[in-house]
C-alpha positions as CSV (number, residue, x, y, z in Angstrom):
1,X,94.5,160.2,12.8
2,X,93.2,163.9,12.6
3,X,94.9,166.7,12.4
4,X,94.9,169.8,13.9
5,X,96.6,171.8,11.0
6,X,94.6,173.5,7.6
7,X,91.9,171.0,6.4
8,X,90.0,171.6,3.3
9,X,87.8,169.3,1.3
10,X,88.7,167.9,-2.0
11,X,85.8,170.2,-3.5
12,X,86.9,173.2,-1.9
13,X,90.9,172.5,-2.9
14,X,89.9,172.2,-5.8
15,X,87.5,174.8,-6.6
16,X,90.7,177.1,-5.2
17,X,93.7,176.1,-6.8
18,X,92.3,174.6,-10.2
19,X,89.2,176.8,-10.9
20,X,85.9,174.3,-10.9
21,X,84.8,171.2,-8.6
22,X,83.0,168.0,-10.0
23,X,79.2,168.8,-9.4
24,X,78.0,166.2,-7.2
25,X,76.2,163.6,-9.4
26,X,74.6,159.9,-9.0
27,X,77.0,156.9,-8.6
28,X,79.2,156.4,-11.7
29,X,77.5,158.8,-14.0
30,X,79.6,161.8,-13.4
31,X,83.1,161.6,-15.0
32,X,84.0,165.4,-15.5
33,X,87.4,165.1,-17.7
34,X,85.2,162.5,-20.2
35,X,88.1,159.7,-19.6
36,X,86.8,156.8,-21.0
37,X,89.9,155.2,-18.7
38,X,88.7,156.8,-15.5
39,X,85.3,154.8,-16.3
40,X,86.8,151.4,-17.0
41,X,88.7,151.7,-13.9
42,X,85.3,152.9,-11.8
43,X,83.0,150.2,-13.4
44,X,85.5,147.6,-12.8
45,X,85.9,148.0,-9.3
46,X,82.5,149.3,-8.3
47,X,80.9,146.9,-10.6
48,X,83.3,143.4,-10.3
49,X,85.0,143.6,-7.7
50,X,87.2,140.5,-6.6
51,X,87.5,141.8,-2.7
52,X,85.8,138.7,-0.9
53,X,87.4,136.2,-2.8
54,X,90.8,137.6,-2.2
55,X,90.0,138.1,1.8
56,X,88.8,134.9,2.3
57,X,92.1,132.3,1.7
58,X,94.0,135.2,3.1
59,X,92.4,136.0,6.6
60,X,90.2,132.5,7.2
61,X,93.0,130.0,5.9
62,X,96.7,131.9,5.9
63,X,95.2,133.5,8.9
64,X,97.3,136.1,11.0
65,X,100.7,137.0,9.5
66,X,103.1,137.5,11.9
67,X,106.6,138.5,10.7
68,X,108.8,135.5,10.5
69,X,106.5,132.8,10.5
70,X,105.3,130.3,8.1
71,X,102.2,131.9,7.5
72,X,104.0,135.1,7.1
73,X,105.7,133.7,4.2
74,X,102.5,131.7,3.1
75,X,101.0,135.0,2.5
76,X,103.8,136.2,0.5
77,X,103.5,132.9,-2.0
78,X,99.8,133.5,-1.8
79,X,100.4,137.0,-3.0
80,X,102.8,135.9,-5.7
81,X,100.4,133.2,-7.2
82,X,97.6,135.4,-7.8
83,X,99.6,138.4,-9.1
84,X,100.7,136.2,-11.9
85,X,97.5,134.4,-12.4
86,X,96.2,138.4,-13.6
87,X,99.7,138.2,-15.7
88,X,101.4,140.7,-13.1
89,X,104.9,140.7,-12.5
90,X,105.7,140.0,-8.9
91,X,108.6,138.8,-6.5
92,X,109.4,137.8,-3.3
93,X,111.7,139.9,-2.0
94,X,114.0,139.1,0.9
95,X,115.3,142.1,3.0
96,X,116.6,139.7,5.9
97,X,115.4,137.2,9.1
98,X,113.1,137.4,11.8
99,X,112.4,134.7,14.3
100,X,110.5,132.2,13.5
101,X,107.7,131.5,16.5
102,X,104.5,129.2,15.3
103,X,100.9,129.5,18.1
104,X,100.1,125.7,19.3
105,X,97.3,125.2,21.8
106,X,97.1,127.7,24.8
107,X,94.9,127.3,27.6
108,X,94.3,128.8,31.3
109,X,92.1,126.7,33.7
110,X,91.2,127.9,37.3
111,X,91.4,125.0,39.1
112,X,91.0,126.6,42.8
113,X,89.0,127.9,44.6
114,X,86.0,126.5,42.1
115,X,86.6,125.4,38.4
116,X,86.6,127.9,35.2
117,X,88.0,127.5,31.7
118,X,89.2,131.1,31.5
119,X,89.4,133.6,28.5
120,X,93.1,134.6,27.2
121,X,95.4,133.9,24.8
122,X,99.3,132.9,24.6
123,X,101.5,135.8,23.9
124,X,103.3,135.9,20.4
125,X,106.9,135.2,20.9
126,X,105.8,133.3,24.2
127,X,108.3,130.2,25.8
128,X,106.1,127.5,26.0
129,X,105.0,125.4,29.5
130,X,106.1,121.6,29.4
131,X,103.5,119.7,27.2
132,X,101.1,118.9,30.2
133,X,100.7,122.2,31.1
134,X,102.0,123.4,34.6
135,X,99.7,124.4,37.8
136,X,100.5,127.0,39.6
137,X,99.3,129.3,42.5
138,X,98.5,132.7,41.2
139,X,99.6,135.8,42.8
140,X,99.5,139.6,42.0
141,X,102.0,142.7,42.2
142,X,102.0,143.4,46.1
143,X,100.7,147.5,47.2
144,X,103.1,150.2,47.9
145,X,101.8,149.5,51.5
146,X,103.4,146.0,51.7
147,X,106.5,146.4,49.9
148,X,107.1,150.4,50.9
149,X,110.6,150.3,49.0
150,X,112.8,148.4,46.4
151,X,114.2,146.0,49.5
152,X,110.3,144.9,50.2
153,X,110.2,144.2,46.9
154,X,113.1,142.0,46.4
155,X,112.1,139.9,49.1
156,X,109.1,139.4,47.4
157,X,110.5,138.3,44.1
158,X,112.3,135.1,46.6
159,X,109.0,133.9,47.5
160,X,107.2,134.0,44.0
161,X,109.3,130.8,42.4
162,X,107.1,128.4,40.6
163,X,104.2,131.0,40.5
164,X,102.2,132.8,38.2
165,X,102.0,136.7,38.5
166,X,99.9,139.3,37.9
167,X,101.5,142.0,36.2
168,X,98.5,144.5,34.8
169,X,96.2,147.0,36.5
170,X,92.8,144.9,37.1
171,X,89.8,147.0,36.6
172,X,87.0,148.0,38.3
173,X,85.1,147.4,35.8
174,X,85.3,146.0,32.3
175,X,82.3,147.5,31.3
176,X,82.8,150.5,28.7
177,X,83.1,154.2,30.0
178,X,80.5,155.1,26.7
179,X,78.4,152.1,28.1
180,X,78.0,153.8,31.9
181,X,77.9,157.4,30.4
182,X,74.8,156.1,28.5
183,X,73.1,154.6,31.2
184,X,74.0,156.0,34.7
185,X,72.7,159.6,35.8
186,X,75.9,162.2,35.9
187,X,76.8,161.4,39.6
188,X,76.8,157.7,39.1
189,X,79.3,158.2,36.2
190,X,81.5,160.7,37.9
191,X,81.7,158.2,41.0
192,X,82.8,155.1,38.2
193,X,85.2,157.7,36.5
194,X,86.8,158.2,40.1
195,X,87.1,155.2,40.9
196,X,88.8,154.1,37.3
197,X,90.8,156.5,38.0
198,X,91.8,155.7,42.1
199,X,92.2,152.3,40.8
200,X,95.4,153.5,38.5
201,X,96.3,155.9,40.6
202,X,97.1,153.1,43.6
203,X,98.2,150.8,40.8
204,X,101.2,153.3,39.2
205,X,102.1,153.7,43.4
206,X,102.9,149.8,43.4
207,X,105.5,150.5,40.9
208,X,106.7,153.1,42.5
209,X,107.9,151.7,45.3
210,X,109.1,148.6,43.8
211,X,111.7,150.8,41.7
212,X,110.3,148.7,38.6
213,X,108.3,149.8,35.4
214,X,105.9,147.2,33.4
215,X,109.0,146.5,30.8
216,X,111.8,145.7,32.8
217,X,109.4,143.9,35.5
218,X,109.1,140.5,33.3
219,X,112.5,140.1,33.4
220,X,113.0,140.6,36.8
221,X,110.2,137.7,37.4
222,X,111.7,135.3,35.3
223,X,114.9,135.7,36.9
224,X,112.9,134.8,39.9
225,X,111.7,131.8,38.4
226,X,108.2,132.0,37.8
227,X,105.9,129.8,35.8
228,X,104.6,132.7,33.9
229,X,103.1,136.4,33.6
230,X,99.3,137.1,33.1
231,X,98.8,140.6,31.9
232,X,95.3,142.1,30.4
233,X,95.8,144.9,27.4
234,X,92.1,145.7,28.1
235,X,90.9,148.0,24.8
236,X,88.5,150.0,26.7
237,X,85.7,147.9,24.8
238,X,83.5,145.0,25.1
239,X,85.2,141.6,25.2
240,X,88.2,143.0,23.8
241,X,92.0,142.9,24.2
242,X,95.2,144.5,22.5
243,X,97.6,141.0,22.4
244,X,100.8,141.6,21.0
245,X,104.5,140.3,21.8
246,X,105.6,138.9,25.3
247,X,108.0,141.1,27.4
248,X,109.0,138.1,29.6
249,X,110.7,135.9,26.3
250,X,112.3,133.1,28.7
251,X,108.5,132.1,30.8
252,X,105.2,131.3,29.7
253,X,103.3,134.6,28.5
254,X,99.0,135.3,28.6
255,X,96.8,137.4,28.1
256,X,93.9,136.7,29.9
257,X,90.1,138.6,29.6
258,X,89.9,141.9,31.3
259,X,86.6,140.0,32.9
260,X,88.9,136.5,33.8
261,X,92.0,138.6,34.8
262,X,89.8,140.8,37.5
263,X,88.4,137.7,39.0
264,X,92.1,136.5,39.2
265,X,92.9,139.5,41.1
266,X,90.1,140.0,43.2
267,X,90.9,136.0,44.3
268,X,94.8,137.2,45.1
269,X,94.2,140.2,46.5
270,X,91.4,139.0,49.2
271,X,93.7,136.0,49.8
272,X,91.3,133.6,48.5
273,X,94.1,131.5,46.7
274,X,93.4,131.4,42.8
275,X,94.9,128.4,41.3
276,X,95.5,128.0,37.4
277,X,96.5,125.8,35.1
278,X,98.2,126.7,32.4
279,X,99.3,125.2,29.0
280,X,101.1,126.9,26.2
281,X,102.3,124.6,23.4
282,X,104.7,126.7,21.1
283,X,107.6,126.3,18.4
284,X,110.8,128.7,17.9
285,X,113.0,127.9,15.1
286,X,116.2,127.8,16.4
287,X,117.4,129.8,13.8
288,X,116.0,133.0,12.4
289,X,113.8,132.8,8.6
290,X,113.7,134.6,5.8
291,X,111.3,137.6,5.9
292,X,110.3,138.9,2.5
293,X,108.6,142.1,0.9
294,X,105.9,141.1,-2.2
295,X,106.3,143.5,-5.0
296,X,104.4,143.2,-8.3
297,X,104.3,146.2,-11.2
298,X,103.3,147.0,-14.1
299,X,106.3,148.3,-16.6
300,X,105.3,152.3,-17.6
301,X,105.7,152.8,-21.2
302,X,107.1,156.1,-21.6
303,X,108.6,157.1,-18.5
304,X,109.4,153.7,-16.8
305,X,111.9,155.1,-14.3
306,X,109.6,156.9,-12.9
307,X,107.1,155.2,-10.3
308,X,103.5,155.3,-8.3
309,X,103.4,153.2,-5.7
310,X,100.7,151.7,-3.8
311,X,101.6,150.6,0.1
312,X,100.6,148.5,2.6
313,X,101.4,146.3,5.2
314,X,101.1,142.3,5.4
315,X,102.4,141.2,8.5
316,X,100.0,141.4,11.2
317,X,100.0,140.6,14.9
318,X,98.3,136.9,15.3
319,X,95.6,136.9,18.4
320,X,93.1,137.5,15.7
321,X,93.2,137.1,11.4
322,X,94.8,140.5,10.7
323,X,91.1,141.7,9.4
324,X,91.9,145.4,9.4
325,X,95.0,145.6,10.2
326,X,96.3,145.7,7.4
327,X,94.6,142.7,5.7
328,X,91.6,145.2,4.0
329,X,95.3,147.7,3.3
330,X,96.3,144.6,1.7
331,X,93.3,143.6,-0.5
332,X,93.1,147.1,-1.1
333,X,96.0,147.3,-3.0
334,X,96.1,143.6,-4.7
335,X,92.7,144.7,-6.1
336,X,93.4,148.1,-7.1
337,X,96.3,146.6,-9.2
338,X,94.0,143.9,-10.3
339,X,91.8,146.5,-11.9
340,X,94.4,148.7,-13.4
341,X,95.9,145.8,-15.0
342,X,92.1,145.5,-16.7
343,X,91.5,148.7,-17.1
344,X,95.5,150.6,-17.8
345,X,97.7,147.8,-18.6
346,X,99.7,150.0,-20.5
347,X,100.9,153.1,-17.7
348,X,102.9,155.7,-18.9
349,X,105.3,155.9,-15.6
350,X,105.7,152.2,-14.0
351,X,103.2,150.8,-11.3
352,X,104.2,149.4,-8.0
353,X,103.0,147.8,-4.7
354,X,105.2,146.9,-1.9
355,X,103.5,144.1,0.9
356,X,104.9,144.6,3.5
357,X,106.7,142.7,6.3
358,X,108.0,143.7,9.5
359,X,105.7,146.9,10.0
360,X,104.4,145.7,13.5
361,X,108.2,145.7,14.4
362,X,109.0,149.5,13.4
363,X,108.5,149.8,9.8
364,X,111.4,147.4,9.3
365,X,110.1,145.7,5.4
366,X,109.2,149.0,3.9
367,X,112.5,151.2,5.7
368,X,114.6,148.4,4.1
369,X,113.3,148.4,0.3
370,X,113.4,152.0,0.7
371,X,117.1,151.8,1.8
372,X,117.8,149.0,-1.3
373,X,116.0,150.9,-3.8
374,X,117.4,154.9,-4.2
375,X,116.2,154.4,-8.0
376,X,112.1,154.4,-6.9
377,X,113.2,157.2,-4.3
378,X,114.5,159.0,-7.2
379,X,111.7,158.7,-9.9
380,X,109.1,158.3,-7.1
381,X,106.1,160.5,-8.5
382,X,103.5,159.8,-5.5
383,X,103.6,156.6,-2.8
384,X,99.7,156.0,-1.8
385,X,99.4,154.0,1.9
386,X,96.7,152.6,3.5
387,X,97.1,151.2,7.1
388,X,93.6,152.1,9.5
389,X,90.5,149.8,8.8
390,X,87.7,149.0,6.8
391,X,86.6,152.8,6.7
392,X,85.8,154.4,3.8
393,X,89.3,156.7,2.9
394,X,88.3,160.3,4.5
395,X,91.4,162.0,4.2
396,X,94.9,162.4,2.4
397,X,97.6,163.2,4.6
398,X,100.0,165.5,2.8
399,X,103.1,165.1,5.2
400,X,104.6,168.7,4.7
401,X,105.2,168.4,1.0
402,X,103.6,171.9,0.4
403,X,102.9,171.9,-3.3
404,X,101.4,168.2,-3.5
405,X,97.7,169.7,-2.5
406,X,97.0,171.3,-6.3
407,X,98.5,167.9,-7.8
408,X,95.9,165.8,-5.4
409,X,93.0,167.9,-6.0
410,X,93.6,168.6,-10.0
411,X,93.7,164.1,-9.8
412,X,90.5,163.8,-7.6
413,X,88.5,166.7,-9.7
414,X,89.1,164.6,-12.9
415,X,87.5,161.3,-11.1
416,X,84.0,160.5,-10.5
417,X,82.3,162.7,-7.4
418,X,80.9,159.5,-5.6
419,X,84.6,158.8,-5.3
420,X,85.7,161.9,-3.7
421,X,82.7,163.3,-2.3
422,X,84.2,162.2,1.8
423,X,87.3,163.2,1.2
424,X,89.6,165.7,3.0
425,X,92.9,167.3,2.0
426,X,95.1,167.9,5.1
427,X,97.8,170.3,3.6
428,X,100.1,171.9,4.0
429,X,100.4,169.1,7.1
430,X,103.9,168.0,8.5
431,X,106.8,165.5,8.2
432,X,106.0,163.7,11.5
433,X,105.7,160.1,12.3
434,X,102.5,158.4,11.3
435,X,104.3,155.4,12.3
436,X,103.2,153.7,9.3
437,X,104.9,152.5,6.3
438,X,104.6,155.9,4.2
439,X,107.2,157.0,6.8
440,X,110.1,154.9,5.4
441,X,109.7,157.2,2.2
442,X,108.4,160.4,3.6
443,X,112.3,160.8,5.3
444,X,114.0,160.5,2.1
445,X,112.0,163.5,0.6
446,X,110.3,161.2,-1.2
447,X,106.4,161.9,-1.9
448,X,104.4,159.4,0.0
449,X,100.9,160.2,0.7
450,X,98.9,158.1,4.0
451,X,95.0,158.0,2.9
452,X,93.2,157.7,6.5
453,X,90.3,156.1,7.1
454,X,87.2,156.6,8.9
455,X,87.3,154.6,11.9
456,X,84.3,152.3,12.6
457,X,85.5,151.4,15.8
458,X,89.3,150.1,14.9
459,X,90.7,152.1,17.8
460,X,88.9,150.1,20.7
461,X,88.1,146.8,18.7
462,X,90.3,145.5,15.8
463,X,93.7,147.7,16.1
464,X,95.8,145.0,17.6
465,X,93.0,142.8,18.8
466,X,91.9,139.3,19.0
467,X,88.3,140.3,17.5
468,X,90.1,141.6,14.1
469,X,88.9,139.2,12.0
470,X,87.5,138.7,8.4
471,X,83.8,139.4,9.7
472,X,84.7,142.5,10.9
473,X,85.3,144.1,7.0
474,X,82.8,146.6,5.4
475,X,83.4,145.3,1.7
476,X,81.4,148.1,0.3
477,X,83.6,150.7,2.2
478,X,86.9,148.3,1.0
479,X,85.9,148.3,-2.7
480,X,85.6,152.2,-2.8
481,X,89.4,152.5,-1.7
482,X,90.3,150.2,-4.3
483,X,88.9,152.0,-6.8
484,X,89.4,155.2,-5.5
485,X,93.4,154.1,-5.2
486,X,93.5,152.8,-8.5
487,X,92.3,155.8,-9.9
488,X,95.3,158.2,-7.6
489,X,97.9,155.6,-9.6
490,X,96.8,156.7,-13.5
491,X,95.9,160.3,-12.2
492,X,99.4,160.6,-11.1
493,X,100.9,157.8,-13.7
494,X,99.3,160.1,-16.4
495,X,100.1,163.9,-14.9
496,X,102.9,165.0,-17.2
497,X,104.4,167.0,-14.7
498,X,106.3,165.7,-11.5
499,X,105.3,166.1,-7.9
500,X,107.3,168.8,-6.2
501,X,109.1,167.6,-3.6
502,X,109.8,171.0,-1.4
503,X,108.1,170.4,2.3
504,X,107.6,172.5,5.2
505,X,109.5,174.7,7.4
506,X,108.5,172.8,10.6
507,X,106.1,174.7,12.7
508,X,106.7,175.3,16.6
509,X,105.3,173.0,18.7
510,X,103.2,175.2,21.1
511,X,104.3,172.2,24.2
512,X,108.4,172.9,23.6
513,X,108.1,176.1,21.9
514,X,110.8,174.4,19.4
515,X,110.5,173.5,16.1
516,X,108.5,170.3,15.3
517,X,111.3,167.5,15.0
518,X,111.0,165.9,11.3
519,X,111.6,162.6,11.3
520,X,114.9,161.2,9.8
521,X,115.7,157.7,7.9
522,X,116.9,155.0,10.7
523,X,118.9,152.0,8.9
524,X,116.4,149.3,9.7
525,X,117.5,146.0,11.4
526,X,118.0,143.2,8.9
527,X,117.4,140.7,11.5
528,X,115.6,139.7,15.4
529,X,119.1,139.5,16.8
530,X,120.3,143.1,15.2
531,X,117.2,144.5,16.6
532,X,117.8,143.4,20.0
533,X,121.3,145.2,20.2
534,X,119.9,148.3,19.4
């Protein structure tokens, strides 16, 4: 997430609005304010950090947290035991119900015309197949050519009963575009870029003609009575696919390899007749559960009505562990409060994290607390987020709160420069949606601050994925947010002045040439069912 508006460095920020920036110095031995507290709090997490023994029960045995599931909720007892273990006070905090959907086995056989044990995973939220599986031909979305209008089309939906469909764009190639532009002279990759791009081109004019777009198409095929969708969320890298929730809820949902879902094409389209068998063994609770936010804090001593929070995300989608998203925001925080109970277990204003549930459905866990708790909106001094990776934190999104720049450089020029030395100020910035969990308190006026990330590859191959697992964290790049967030909280616990809360006159966007829309509080749903009358 970079933006386009006024970005300074921490050094430069600083050197403007407070006089002096930290010299930069060897690891740890710089601490320019003398604190002996700032140094506790950077020895203990540079120096003992607890990181991989907290990732390990949460991503390799809890595994993937999706909201409303028993591992959802085994996250949030996980969470609770080892907050009190440190002597941390911490809750459970229900905010509603979700549904309640738990992964059996899933597999996808071709059968016909030669045997292959192909690559793809169920669909959260996916009906399951009877528990012998079901074989089925497979067929794909038919060409503008051979349907011409919506008529064509609904003919075809009365032959496709019993079958399994197609529904995503096949590529040419599931080979990268950096991976050709690295290899192929510049004619070779301007005829693969053309042909990427013919390929969509005739795909978006199937869709066209059938009067349909890809959400309302599932629907239309399991009124038709298929045995299931295939779709491909190819990520644009190797071996790698975005798998999220099923559109068709009442049939059997995959996704299947971007290299097993082009063979399956290829097979339909050239008439070769592709045959699959397919198994999906799932459980819905025929009732909706509980869905909790974790809170812990520690109590401030003088001002305890006043707050610093730290924020991030449990839930996570479930095709892969929920590595980096957010499982390293999660160990961030858990470990940042782990040292600043060692280090500061005596704040001045009180300390808080929210975990998160329901931010893979809309922000729901975070938009609720906010909406049950107008006392933390009120004596909310700064909200710290972190929701993009295992990078090293590069920048602190400001969010149109115009004066919170000096207070966010005069707390970094006081900490060690190893901390700080990467990291950019984006001010003034602008309430927009980061569409992230800082959002829920960013609408209320309410200072919440989104720390970005550098990206080691979480666009293309762990946002969302099935490859974002617990090898795919950079501990060394982990530990340094954890420190570096633990030392935002006493900066700001300590500062005896309060954050100003005045934002931004919205710029014009140059595309409308209207003011840039802030975003306002939504009353989040407090369950599945409320959600789907929206």
């Amino acid at each position: 997430m970079r933006s386009h508006l006024l970005v300074a460095t921490v050094a430069a920020v600083a050197a403007t609005l407070i006089g002096a920036a930290p010299a930069r110095a060897q690891a740890g031995q710089d601490n320019p304010s003398g604190d002996p507290v700032v140094q506790k709090i950077y020895d203990e997490g540079m120096h003992h950090s607890q990181l991989e023994r907290l990732a390990q029960p949460l991503l390799d045995s809890i595994g993937p947290r999706l909201t409303g599931s028993a591992a959802n909720r085994a996250a949030n007892d996980w969470l609770l035991k080892t907050y009190k273990s440190w002597g941390i006070d911490a809750r459970n905090e229900k905010y509603g119900t979700w549904r309640d959907w738990t992964r059996g086995k899933s597999t996808l056989e071709l059968v016909s015309p030669r045997y292959r044990v192909l690559e793809a995973t169920m669909h959260a939220w996916s009906a399951a197949t009877p528990a012998a599986g079901v074989t089925a031909d497979v067929v794909i979305i038919p060409t503008a050519s051979q349907i011409t209008d919506s008529a064509g089309f609904a003919r075809w939906l009365g032959t496709i009963k019993g079958k399994l469909v197609l529904i995503s764009e096949p590529q040419v190639t599931c080979r990268p575009d950096a991976d050709i532009r690295s290899w192929a002279d510049s004619a070779t990759y301007q005829h693969a870029v053309f042909q990427r791009d013919s390929a969509a081109t005739e795909w978006r004019a199937r869709f066209t003609a059938a009067h349909v777009d890809g959400r309302t198409l599932p629907a239309l095929l399991a009124r038709a009575g298929v045995a299931g969708v295939l779709s491909n969320g190819w990520s644009r890298g190797w071996g790698v696919d975005k798998i999220q929730s099923t559109r068709a809820a009442d049939v059997p949902s995959f996704d299947v390899s971007c290299e097993d879902y082009s063979l399956l094409a290829r097979l339909a389209s050239n008439g070769q007749s592709p045959r699959v068998h397919a198994i999906a063994n799932a459980r819905l609770a025929r009732t909706e559960s509980p869905v909790f936010n974790t809170i812990a804090e520690i109590k401030g001593s003088e001002k305890p009505d006043e707050y610093v929070m730290l924020s991030a995300h449990l839930d996570s989608w479930d095709s892969g562990s929920g590595g980096t998203d957010n499982g390293t925001g999660t160990i961030t925080m858990l470990e940042a409060m782990r040292i600043l109970k060692t280090a500061y277990p005596h704040p001045k204003r009180t300390i808080l994290v929210g975990h998160w549930s329901g931010e893979e459905e809309g922000e729901i866990g975070s938009s609720a607390f906010a909406a049950d708790h107008p006392e933390v909106l009120k004596g909310l001094q700064a909200l710290f987020n972190q929701d993009n990776g295992t990078g090293e934190i590069d920048s602190v999104q400001t969010n149109g709160f115009i004066d919170a720049a000096p207070s966010l450089a005069r707390w970094m020029s006081r900490m060690p420069a190893d901390m700080t030395r990467n990291v950019t100020l984006m001010f003034p910035g602008v309430a927009h949606n980061e569409s992230t969990d800082s959002d829920a308190f960013d609408c209320y006026g309410a200072p919440g601050f989104f720390l970005t990330s550098s990206d080691w590859s979480y666009t293309d191959y762990t946002w969302h994925t099935n490859r974002d697992t617990y090898d795919k964290i950079n501990f060394d790049n982990v530990k340094r947010n954890a420190t570096l967030v633990a030392l935002f909280a006493y900066e700001a616990s300590e500062d005896p002045t309060f954050v100003s809360r005045t934002r931004r006159v919205p710029p014009i966007d140059q595309r409308t040439n209207q003011p840039m829309r802030v975003p306002s509080c939504r009353v989040p749903p407090r369950s599945w069912e409320a959600s789907q009358r929206r």
